[in-house]
C-alpha positions in Angstrom: 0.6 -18.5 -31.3 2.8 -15.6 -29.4 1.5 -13.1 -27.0 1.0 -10.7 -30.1 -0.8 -12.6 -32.3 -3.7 -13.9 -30.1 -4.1 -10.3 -28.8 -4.0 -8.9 -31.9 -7.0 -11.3 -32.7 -8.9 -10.0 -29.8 -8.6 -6.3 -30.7 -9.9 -7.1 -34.4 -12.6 -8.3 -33.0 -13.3 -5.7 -30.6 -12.5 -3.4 -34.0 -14.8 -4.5 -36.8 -14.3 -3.6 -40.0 -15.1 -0.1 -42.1 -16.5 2.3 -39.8 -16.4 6.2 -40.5 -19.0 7.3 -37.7 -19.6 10.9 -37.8 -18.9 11.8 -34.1 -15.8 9.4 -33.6 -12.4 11.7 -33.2 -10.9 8.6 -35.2 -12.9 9.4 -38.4 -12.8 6.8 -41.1 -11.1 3.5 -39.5 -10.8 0.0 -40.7 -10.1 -2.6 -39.0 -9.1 -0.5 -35.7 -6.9 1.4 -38.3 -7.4 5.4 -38.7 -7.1 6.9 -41.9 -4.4 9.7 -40.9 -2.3 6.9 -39.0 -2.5 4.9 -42.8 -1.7 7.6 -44.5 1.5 8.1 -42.1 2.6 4.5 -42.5 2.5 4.7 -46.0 4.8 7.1 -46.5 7.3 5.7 -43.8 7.4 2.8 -46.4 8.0 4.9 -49.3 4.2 4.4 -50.7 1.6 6.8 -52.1 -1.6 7.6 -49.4 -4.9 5.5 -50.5 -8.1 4.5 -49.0 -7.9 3.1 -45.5 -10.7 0.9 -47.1 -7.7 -0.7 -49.0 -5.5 -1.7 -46.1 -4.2 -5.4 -46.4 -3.9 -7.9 -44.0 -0.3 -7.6 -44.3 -0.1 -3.8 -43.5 -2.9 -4.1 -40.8 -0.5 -6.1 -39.1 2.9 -4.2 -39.7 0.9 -1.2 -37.8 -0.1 -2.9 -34.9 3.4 -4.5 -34.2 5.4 -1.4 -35.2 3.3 1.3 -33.7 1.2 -0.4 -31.1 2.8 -3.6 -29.5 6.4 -2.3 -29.8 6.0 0.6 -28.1 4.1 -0.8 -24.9 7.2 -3.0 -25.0 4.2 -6.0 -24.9 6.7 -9.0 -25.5 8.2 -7.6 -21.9 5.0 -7.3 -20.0 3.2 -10.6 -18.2 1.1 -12.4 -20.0 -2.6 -10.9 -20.0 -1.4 -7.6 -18.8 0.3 -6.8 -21.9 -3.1 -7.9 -23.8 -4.7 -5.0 -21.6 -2.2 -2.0 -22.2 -1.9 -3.4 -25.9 -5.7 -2.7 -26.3 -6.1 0.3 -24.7 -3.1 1.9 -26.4 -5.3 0.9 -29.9 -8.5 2.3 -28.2 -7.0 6.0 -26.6 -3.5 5.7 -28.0 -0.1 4.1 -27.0 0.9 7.1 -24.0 -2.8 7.4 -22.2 -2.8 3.0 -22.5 1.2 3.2 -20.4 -0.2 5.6 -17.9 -3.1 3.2 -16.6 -0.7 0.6 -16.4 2.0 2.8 -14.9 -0.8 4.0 -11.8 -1.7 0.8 -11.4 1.6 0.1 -11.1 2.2 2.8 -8.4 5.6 4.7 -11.1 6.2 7.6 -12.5 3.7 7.9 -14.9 5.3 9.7 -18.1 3.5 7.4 -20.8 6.5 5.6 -21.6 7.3 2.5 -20.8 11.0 1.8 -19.6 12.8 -0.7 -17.3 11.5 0.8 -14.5 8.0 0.0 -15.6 8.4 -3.4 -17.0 10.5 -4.8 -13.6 7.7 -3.4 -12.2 5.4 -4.7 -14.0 7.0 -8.4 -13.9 8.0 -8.1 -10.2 4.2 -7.3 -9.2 2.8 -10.6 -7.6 -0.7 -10.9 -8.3 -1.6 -9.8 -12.4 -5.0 -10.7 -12.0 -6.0 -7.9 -9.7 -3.2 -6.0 -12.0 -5.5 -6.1 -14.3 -8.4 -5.2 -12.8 -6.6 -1.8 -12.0 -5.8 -1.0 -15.1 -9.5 -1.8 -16.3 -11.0 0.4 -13.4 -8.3 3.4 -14.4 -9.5 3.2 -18.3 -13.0 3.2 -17.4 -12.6 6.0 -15.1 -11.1 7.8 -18.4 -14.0 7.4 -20.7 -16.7 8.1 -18.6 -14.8 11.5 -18.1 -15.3 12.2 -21.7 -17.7 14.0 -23.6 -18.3 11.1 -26.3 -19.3 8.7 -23.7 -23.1 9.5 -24.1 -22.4 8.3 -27.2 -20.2 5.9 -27.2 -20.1 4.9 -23.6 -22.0 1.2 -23.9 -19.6 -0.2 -26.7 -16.5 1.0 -24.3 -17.8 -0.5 -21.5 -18.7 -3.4 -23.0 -15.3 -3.6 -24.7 -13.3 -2.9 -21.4 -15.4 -5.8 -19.6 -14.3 -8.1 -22.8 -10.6 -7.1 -22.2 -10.8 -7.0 -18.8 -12.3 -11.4 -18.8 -9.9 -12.1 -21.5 -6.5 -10.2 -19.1 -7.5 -11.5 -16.2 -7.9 -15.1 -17.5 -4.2 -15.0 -19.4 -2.6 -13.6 -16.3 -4.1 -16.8 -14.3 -2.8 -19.1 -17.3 -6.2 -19.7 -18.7 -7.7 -19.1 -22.2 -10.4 -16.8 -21.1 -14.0 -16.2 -22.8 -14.5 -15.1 -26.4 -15.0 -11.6 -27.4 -17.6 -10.1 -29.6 -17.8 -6.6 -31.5 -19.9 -4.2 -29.9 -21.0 -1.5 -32.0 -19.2 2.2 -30.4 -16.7 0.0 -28.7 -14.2 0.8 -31.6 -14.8 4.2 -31.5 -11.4 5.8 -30.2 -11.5 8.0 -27.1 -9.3 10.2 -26.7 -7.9 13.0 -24.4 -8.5 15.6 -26.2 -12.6 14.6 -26.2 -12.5 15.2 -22.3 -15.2 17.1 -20.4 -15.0 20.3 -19.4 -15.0 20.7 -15.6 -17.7 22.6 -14.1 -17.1 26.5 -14.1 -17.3 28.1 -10.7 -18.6 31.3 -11.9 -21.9 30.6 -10.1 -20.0 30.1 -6.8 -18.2 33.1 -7.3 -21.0 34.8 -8.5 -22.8 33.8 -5.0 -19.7 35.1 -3.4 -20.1 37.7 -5.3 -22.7 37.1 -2.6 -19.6 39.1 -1.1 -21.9 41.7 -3.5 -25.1 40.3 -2.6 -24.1 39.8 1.3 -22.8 43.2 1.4 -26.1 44.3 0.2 -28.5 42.3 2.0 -26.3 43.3 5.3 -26.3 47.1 4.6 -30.4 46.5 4.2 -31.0 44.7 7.3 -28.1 47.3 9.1 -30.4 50.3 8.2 -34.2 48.0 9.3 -32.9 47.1 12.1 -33.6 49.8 14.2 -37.1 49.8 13.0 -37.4 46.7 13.8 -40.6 47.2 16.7 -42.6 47.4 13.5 -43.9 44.2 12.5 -43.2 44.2 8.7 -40.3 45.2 9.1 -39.0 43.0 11.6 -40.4 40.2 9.2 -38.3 42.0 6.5 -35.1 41.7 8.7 -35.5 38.4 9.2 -35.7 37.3 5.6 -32.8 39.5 4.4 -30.9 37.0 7.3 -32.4 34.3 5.6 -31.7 35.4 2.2 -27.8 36.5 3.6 -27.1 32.7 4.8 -28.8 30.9 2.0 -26.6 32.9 -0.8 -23.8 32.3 0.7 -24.3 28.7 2.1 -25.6 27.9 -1.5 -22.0 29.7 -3.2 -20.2 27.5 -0.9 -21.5 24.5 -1.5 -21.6 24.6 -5.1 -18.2 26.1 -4.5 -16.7 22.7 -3.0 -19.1 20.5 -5.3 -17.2 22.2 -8.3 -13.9 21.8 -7.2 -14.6 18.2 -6.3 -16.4 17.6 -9.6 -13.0 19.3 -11.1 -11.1 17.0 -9.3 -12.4 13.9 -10.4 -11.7 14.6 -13.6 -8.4 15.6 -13.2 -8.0 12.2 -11.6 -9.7 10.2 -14.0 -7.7 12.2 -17.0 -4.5 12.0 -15.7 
C-alpha cells in the first residue's frame, strides 16, 4: 500500500459518511466530499451535477488524488508528514494545510508548496517533532474560529488521531487506529474565523481623553474649595474616578490588541 492509499484510509475514517449538518460551512458532504467540490469535478469530467449522496468509490478517490494529494505534492513530502498536511488540506482546504507545514517549516509561507518547501521539508532532521508543529499550528487555527464551540471536540479529537498516526509513520512505525468522531469532519475554514475584539471601549475610555478632560476641569474648579470637607472628599474621588478610567481604557486597550494579535497569529 503507497503513502496515498493508507492515508487516504485514515481521512475516511476521520470523515464518515453522509453528513449535511446545518452549521458546517461544508454543507452536505459524503465521505469528506462537499457537494459544490462534486459538482465541480463532475463537470471537469464532462458529467451532469447529481447528489453528492451518489459519489462512487471510484470518484471519491479521483478527488482526493487530483485535488488533495497532488497539490500538497504528498508523494514528495516524508513519510507521516505528508499524512498530516494531506489531512488538514481535506479538513480547512489544500492552501491553509501548506501554510502549517510551511511555518513549521520556518519558509515563505504562500500556501503553495514548491521546491523550496519540499527540500525543506525532506532536509528537516527530526519529522516527529515536525509533526507535532504542524498539529500545534492547526489547532491553534480552529480554536480561533467561531465554529469551534461547536465543533471544537471532534477537531481536536481528530487532530490528536492525525497527530499519533504522523508521528508514528515519521518514526517508521504503523501508529494507532483511528476512529470517527462526530464534528471532527466538519470543515473549518478561514472564512469562519472570530472576529477580534473591538477597541471601541478602550477608545471610548480614552475618550476618557473626554471623560479625563471632564473629571480634571471638575476637580480644577473644587479644588480651591477644598478646606470644606465634602468637597475635599469630592476631589478626591473625581482623582480616583480620573486614574481608574483611564488605567481601565488602557488595559483593555493592550488586552485587545493582544487578543487581536493572537488571532492574527493563529489565522495566518
Amino acid at each position: 500500500m503507497g503513502e496515498f492509499e493508507r492515508a487516504l484510509a485514515k481521512v475516511l475514517v476521520h470523515e464518515g459518511g453522509y453528513i449535511n449538518h446545518p452549521e458546517d460551512p461544508g454543507g452536505a458532504t459524503n465521505q469528506g466530499i462537499t457537494q459544490r467540490v462534486y459538482d465541480d469535478y463532475r463537470k471537469t469530467m464532462g458529467n451532469k451535477p447529481q447528489s453528492v449522496k451518489l459519489l462512487s468509490n471510484t470518484e471519491r478517490d479521483s478527488i482526493y488524488r487530483m485535488r488533495y494529494w497532488a497539490l500538497i505534492k504528498g508523494d514528495s513530502l516524508p513519510a507521516g508528514v505528508s499524512y498530516v498536511v494531506f489531512d488538514g488540506a481535506v479538513n480547512s482546504g489544500v492552501s491553509q494545510s501548506v501554510k502549517w507545514l510551511q511555518r513549521a517549516l520556518g519558509v515563505p509561507a504562500d500556501g503553495v508548496i514548491g521546491p523550496q518547501t519540499i527540500n525543506a521539508a525532506r532536509s528537516n532532521d527530526n519529522h516527529d517533532a515536525l509533526v507535532r508543529k504542524i498539529c500545534d499550528l492547526r489547532l491553534a487555527f480552529l480554536k480561533a474560529l467561531k465554529t469551534f464551540k461547536t465543533f471544537g471536540k471532534g477537531w481536536t479529537r481528530r487532530v490528536e488521531g492525525v497527530r499519533a498516526v504522523g508521528q508514528a509513520w515519521a518514526m517508521g512505525d504503523t501508529g494507532p487506529e483511528v476512529s470517527f468522531v462526530p464534528g471532527g469532519e466538519a470543515k473549518a475554514r478561514l472564512s469562519d474565523a472570530k472576529s477580534p475584539p473591538s477597541k471601541a471601549p478602550g477608545d471610548a475610555a480614552a475618550g476618557a481623553g473626554t471623560v479625563s478632560t471632564l473629571i480634571t476641569q471638575a476637580t480644577d474648579q473644587l479644588t480651591p474649595l477644598a478646606n470644606i470637607d465634602f468637597v475635599a472628599k469630592a476631589v478626591a474621588a473625581l482623582t480616583i474616578a480620573g486614574v481608574v478610567v483611564a488605567v481601565g481604557g488602557l488595559g483593555y486597550r493592550m488586552w485587545a490588541k493582544s487578543r487581536a494579535d493572537e488571532l492574527a497569529e493563529a489565522l495566518s
